[in-house]
Legacy VTK file of the C-alpha trace (Angstrom):
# vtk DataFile Version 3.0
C-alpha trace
ASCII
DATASET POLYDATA
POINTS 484 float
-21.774 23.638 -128.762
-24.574 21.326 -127.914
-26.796 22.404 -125.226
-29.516 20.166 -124.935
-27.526 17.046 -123.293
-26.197 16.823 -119.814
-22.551 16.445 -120.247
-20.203 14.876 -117.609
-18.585 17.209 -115.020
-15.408 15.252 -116.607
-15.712 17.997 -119.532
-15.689 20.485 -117.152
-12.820 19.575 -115.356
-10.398 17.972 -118.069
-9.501 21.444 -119.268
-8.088 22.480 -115.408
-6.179 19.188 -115.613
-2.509 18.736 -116.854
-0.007 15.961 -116.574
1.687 15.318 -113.600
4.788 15.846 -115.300
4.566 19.194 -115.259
6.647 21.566 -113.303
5.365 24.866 -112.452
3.577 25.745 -109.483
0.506 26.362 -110.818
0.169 23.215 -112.049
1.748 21.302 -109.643
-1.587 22.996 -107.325
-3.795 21.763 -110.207
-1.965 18.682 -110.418
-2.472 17.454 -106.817
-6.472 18.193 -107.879
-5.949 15.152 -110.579
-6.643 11.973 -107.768
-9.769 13.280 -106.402
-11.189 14.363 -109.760
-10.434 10.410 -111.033
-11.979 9.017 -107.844
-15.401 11.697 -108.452
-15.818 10.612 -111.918
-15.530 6.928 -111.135
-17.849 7.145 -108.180
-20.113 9.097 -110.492
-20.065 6.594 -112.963
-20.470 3.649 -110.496
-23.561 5.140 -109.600
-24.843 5.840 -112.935
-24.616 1.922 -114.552
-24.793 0.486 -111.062
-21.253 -1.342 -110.948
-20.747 -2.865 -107.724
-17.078 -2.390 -106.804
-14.384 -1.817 -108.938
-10.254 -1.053 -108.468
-8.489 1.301 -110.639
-4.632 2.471 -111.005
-3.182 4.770 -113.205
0.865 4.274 -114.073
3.011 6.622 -115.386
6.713 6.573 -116.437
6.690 3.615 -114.012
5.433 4.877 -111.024
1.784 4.605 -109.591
0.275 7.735 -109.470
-2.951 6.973 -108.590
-4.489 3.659 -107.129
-7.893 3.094 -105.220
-10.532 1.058 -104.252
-14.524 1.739 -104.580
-17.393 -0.025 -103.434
-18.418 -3.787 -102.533
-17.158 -6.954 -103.422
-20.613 -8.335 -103.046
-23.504 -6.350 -104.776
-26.225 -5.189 -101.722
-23.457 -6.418 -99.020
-21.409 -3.860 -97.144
-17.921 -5.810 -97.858
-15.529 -3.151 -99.381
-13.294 -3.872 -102.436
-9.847 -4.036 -100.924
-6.323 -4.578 -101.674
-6.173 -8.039 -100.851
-9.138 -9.058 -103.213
-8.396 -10.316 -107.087
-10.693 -9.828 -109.691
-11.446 -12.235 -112.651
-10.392 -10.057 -115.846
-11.785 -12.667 -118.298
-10.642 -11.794 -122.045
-7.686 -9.236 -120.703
-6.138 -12.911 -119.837
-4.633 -12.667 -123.447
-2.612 -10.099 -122.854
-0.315 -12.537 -120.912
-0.464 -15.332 -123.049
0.442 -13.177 -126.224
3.142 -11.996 -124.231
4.587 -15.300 -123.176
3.955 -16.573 -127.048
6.428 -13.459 -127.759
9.127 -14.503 -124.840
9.068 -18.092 -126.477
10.327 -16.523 -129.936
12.880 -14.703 -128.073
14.242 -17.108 -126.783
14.316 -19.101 -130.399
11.531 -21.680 -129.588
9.468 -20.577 -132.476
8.504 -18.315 -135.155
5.386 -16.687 -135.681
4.966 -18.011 -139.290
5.360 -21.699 -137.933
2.808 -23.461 -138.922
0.521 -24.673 -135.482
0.730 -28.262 -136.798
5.266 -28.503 -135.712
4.101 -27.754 -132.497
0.350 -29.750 -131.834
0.410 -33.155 -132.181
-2.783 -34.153 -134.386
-3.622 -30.828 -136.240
-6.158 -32.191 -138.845
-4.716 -31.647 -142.567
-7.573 -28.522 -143.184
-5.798 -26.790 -140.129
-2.704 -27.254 -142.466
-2.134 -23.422 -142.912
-2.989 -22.288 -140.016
0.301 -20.347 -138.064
0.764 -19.033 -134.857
0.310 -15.613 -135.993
-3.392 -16.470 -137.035
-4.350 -18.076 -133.282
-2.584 -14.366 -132.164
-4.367 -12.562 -134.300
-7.953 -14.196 -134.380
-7.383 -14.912 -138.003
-7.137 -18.547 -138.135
-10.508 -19.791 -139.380
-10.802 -22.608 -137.213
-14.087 -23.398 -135.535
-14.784 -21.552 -132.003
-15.169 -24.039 -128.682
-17.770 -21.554 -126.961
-20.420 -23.212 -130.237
-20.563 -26.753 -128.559
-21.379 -28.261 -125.162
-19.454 -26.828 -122.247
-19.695 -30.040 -120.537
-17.799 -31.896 -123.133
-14.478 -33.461 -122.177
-11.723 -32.184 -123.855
-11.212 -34.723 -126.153
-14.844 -35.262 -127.269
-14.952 -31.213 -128.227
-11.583 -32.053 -129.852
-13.256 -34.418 -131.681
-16.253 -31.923 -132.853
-13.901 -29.213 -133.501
-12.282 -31.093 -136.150
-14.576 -32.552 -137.855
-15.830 -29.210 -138.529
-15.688 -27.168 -141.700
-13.009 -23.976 -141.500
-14.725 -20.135 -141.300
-12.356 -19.098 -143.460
-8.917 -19.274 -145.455
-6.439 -18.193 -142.475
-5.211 -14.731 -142.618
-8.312 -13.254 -144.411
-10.452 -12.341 -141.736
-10.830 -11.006 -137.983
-13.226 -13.642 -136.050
-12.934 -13.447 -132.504
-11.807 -17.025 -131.262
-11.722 -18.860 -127.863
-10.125 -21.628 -129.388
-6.994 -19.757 -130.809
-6.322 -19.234 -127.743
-6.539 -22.927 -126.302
-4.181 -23.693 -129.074
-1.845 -21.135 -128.027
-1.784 -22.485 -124.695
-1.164 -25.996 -125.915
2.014 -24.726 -127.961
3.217 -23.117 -124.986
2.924 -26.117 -122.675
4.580 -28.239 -125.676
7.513 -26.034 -126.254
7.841 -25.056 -122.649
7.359 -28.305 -120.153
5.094 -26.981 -118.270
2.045 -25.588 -118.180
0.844 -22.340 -119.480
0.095 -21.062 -116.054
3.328 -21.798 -114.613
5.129 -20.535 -117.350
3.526 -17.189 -116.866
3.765 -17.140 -113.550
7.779 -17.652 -113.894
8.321 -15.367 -116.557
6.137 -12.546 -116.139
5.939 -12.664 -112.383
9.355 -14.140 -111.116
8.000 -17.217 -110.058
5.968 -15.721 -107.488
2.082 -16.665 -108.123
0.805 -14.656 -104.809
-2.024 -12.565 -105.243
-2.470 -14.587 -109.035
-4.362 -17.439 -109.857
-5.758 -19.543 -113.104
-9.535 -20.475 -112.664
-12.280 -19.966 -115.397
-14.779 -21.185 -112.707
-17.739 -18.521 -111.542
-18.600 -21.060 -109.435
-15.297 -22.123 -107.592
-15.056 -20.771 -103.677
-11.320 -19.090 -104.316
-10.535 -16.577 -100.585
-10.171 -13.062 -101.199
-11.782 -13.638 -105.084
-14.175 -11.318 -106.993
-16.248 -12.465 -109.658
-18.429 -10.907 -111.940
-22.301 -10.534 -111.359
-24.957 -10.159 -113.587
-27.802 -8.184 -113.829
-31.324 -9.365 -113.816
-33.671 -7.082 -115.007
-37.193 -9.425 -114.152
-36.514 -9.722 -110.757
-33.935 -6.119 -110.393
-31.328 -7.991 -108.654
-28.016 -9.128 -109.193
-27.020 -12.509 -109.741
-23.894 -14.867 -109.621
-23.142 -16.673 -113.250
-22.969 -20.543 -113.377
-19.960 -20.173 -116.157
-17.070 -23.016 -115.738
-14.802 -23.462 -118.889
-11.991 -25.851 -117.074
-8.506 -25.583 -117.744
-9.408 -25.156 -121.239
-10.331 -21.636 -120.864
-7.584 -20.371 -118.739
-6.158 -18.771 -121.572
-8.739 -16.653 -122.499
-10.531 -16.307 -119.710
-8.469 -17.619 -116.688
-6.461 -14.960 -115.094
-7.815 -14.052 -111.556
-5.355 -11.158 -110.105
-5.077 -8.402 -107.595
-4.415 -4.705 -108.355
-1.252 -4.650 -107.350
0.017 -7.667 -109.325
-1.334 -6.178 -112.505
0.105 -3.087 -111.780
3.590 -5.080 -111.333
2.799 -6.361 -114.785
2.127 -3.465 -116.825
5.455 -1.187 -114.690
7.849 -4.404 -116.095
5.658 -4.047 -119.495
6.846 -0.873 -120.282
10.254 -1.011 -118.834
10.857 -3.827 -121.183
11.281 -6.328 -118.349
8.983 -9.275 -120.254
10.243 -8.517 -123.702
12.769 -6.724 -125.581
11.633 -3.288 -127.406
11.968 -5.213 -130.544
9.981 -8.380 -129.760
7.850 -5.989 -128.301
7.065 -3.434 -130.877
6.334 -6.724 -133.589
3.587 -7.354 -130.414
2.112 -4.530 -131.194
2.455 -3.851 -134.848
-0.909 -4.566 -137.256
-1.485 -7.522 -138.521
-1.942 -7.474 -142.012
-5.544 -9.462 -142.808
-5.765 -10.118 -146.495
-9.358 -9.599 -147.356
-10.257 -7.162 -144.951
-9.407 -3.149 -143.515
-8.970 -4.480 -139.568
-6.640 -3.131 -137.530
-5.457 -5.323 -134.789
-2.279 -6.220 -133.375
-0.705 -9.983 -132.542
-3.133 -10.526 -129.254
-3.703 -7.121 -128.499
-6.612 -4.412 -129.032
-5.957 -1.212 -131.445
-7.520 1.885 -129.638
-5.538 4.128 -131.489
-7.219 7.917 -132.282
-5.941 10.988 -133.211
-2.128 9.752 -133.905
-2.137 8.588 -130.130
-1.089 4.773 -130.230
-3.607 3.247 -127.596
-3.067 -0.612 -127.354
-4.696 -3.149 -124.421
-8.192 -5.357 -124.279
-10.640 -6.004 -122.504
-12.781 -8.262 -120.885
-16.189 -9.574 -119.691
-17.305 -5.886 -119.871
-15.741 -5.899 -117.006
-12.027 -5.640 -116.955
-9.784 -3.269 -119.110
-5.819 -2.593 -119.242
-4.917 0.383 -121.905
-1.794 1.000 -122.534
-0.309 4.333 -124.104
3.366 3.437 -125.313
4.622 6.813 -126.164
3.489 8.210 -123.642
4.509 6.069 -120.879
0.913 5.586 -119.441
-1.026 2.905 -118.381
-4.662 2.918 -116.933
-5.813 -0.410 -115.651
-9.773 -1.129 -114.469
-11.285 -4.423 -112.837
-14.657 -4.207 -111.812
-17.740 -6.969 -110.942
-20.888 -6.159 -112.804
-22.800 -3.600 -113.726
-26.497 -2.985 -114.563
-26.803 -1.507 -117.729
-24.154 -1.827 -120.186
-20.143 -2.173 -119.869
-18.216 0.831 -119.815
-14.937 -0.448 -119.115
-13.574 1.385 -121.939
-15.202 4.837 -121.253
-13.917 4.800 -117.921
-10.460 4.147 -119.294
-10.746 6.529 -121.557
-11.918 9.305 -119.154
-9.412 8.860 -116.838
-6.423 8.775 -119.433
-7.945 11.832 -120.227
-8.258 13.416 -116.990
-4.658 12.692 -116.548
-3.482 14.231 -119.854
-6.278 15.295 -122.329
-3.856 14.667 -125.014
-4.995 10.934 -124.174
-8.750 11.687 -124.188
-10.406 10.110 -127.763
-13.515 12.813 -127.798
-15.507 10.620 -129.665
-15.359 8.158 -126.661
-16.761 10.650 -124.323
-19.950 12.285 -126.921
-20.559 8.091 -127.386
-20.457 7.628 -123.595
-22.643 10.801 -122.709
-24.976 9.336 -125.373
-25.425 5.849 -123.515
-26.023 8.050 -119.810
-28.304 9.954 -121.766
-30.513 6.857 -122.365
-29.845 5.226 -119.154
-31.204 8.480 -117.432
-33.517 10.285 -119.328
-36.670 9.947 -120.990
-36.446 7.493 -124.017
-37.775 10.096 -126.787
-35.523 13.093 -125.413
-32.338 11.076 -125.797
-33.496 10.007 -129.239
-34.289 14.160 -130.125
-30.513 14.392 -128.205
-28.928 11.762 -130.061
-30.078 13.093 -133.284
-29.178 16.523 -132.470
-25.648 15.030 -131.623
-25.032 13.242 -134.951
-26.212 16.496 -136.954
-23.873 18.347 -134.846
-20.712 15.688 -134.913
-21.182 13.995 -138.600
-17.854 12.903 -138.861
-18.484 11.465 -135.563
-19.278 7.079 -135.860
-22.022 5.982 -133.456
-22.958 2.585 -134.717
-21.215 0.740 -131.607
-23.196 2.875 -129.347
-26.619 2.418 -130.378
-25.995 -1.062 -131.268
-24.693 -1.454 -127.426
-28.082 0.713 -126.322
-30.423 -1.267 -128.829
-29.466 -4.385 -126.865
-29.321 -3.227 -123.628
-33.457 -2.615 -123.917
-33.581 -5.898 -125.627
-32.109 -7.350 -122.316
-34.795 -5.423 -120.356
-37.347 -6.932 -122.942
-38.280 -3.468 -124.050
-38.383 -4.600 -127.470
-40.082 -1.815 -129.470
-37.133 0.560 -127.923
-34.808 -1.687 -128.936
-36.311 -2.586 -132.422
-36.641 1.496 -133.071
-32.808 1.769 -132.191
-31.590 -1.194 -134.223
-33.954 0.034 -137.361
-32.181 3.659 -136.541
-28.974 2.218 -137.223
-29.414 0.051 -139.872
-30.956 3.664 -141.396
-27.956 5.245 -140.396
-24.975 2.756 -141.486
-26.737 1.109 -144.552
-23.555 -0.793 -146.115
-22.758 -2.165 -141.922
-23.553 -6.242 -141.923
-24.146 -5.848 -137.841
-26.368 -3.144 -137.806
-28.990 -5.914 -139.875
-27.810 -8.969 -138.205
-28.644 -7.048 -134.636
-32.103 -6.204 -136.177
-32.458 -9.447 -136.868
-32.157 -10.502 -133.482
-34.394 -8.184 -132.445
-37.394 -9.414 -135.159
-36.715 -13.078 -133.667
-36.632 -12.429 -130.245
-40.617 -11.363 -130.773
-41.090 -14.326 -133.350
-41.427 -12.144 -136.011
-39.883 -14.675 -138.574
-40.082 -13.143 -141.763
-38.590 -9.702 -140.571
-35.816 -11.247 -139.306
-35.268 -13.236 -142.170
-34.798 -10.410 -144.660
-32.481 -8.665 -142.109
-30.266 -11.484 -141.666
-30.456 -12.187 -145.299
-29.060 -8.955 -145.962
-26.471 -9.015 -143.193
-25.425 -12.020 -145.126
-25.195 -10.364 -148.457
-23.222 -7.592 -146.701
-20.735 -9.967 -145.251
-20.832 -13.327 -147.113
-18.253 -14.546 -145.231
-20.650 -14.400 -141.850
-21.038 -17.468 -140.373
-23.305 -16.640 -138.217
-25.356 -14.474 -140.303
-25.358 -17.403 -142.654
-26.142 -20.192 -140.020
-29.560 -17.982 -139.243
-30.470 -17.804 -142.431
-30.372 -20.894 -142.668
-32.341 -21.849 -139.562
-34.821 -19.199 -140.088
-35.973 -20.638 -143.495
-36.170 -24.482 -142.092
-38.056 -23.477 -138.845
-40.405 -21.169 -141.374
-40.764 -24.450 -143.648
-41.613 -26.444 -140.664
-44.437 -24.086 -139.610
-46.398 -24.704 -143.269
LINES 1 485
484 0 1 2 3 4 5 6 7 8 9 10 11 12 13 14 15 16 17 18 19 20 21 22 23 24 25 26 27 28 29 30 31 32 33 34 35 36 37 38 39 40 41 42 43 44 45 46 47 48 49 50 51 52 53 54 55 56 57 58 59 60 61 62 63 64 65 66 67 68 69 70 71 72 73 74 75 76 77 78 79 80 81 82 83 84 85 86 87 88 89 90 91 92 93 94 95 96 97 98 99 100 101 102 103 104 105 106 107 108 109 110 111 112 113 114 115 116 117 118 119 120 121 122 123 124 125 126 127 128 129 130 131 132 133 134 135 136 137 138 139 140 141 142 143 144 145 146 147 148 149 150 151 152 153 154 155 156 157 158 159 160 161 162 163 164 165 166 167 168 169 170 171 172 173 174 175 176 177 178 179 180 181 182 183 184 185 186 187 188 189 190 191 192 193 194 195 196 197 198 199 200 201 202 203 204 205 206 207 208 209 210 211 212 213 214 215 216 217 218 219 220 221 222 223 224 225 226 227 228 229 230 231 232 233 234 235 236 237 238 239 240 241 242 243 244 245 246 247 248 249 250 251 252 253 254 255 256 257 258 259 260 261 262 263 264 265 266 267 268 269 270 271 272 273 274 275 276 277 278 279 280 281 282 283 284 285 286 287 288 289 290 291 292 293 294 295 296 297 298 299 300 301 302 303 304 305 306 307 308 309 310 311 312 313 314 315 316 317 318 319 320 321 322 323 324 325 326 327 328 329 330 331 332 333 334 335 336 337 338 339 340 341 342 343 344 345 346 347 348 349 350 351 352 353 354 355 356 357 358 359 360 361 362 363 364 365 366 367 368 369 370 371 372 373 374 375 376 377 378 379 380 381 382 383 384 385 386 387 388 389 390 391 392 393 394 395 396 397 398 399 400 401 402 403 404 405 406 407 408 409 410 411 412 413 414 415 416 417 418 419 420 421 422 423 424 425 426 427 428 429 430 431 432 433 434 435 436 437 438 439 440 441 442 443 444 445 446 447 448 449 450 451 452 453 454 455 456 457 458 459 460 461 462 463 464 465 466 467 468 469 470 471 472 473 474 475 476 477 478 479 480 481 482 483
């Protein structure tokens, strides 16, 4: 037992809680306990990481058994997050485009192993390879969009894009890719006649686009719409991005929704309403990279643990739909901002957990006590916690969560916090290329050239096949030649 850190009530209550399946009086009394225990810990953690408003719902078996609402749709402005109000869920957009890719090879339009080139006019011949299961899968190797100019028409980035070099054979590696998803849209549009909005609008919402809507605008005035607001930690206030992608980003980033739409969604998910179990379970079966151990599925998230399928994404650290398949469960969260770090994911987690703890992943909730810990306490007592923690839990992995802290004081320009973190991981996850390139960033940030250099250079040698690692390497050496 560890004594020295202030757990969450949550692991207090989870072991009164049982599903709401369950049929005996007892728990049926400790059942009808289960709402207000999910809207305490999401108040409580609203208030820890400062998160504006947020909407939640939890689905079961298809029926809603919980829903709410919690704070402001503005951050300092007494406007309460409501029913009516849609939230921009950023990345979790994919979901829906994945899903229409799928109802397009149902319905014999393609194959996953066509190549992209049958169905986009003017696929340069190095794209040759490339398939539709690489865009799903992040696997394609083709150069990302978010690299060059936002303010580029579409046909000058197209331009830039392919005169570019590939990252990487296709099918070898997982690289996170806005413009997989561009193509995907594109194929969609092609194969379909209309547009990639429309389509989903008439497939996975029978036609009926109220409460929905495409933008990948911050800055567009859209009634009833929440958008996301960052943090600033100079001037402690929040602030409304300047972000505007076009239509070129609506599918993976565009989907602005309302609670109950995306609870419509995920209730005909699981009932097999967009796809058949078949076309469905390929959906979520791994994709098999050929150079790498990465388990993801075609355009969705693994959060598997513990022989407890867990599939979904995320988005803009702000936005999260989990799914549990055998289990029948769904937990969906849409939120606007918050001050510290996103924790999208532990309130997902948390909540499946309150609801059944066979869906709680217990290393979620030591990681998640270990970023309040920081947020709250002194600096040097969460360090003497954390450490006690990983001596206590060594089969535990905490390299995402001090990697998450380290830049979280990097964003408050508390660099020597952040510098001792990312030096603490790279200590503690020797053979990980992020832990370096994250130190790296860290050495830069204060100009401290040659310290950064030798990190990145060994992020590099950790993962060759980094381009970033190996476009700051690169940099680093030509800015240090310039300054002799």
């Amino acid at each position: 037992m560890i004594s020295n850190l202030n757990w969450p009530n949550l692991l207090l209550l989870i072991p009164l809680t049982l599903s709401f399946s369950c049929s005996s009086s007892t728990t049926e009394q400790e059942s009808s306990k289960i709402p207000d225990t999910i809207d305490t810990y999401v108040r409580k953690q609203m208030e820890i990481h400062e998160i504006p408003g947020a909407a939640l719902a939890v689905i079961q078996n298809g029926k809603v058994v919980h829903q709410n609402y919690y704070g402001t749709v503005l951050p300092g402005f007494e406007v309460p997050v409501e029913p009516k109000h849609l939230f921009r869920v950023y990345s979790t957009t994919k979901l829906l485009v994945s899903t229409a890719i799928f109802q397009l090879m149902e319905s014999g339009k393609l194959k996953l192993e066509d190549k992209i080139k049958h169905h986009i006019n003017d696929i340069p011949e190095r794209w040759g390879a490339v398939e539709i299961r690489h865009l799903l899968a992040h696997s394609s190797g083709i150069p990302n969009f978010i690299r060059f100019d936002n303010e580029l028409s579409d046909e000058a980035l197209w331009t830039k894009l392919i005169d570019e070099e590939m990252y990487f054979e296709p099918g070898s590696y997982w690289e996170y890719n806005q413009t997989n998803y561009w193509l995907l849209a594109q194929i969609i549009e092609n194969l379909s006649g209309v547009s990639m909005e429309e389509f989903i609008v008439q497939h996975q919402f029978s036609g009926d686009n109220e409460g929905l809507l495409f933008s990948s605008s911050s800055l567009a005035a859209i009634p009833n719409r929440i958008v996301k607001f960052n943090y600033n930690d100079d001037d402690q206030i929040y602030f409304r991005p300047l972000d505007h992608a076009g239509s070129r980003g609506f599918a993976g980033n565009g989907l602005n929704i309302t609670l109950d739409r995306f609870i419509e969604w995920g209730i005909r998910f699981d009932n097999n309403q967009l796809l058949n179990a078949s076309a469905q379970e390929l959906m979520l079966s791994n994709f098999d990279f050929s150079e790498v151990n990465h388990s993801f599925f075609h355009g969705w998230g693994d959060y598997s643990f513990n022989n407890t399928k867990s599939v979904g994404f995320t988005g803009g650290g702000v936005s999260a739909f989990r799914n549990y398949p055998n289990e029948k469960t769904t937990v969906i969260f849409l939120s606007n901002g918050y001050r510290y770090a996103p924790v999208h994911n532990d309130i997902v987690n948390n909540v499946a957990g309150i609801l059944d703890t066979s869906l709680l992943n217990s290393e979620l909730v030591v990681n998640a006590d270990i970023l309040n810990s920081f947020v709250s306490q002194n600096f040097d007592e969460a360090i003497i916690n954390y450490k006690t923690v990983k001596k206590e839990l060594p089969e535990n992995d905490f390299e995402s969560v001090i990697n998450q802290l380290g830049y979280i004081f990097l964003g408050k320009k508390e660099f020597e916090k952040a510098i001792k973190l990312f030096e603490l991981n790279t200590l503690d996850h020797p053979n990980s290329s992020n832990t370096f390139d994250s130190l790296g960033e860290a050495y830069l940030s204060q100009d401290y050239f040659e310290m950064a250099l030798k990190n990145y250079e060994e992020a590099l040698r950790l993962s060759p096949n980094s381009n970033h690692a190996k476009n700051m390497v690169d940099g680093l050496k030509k800015r240090m030649e310039g300054r002799h």
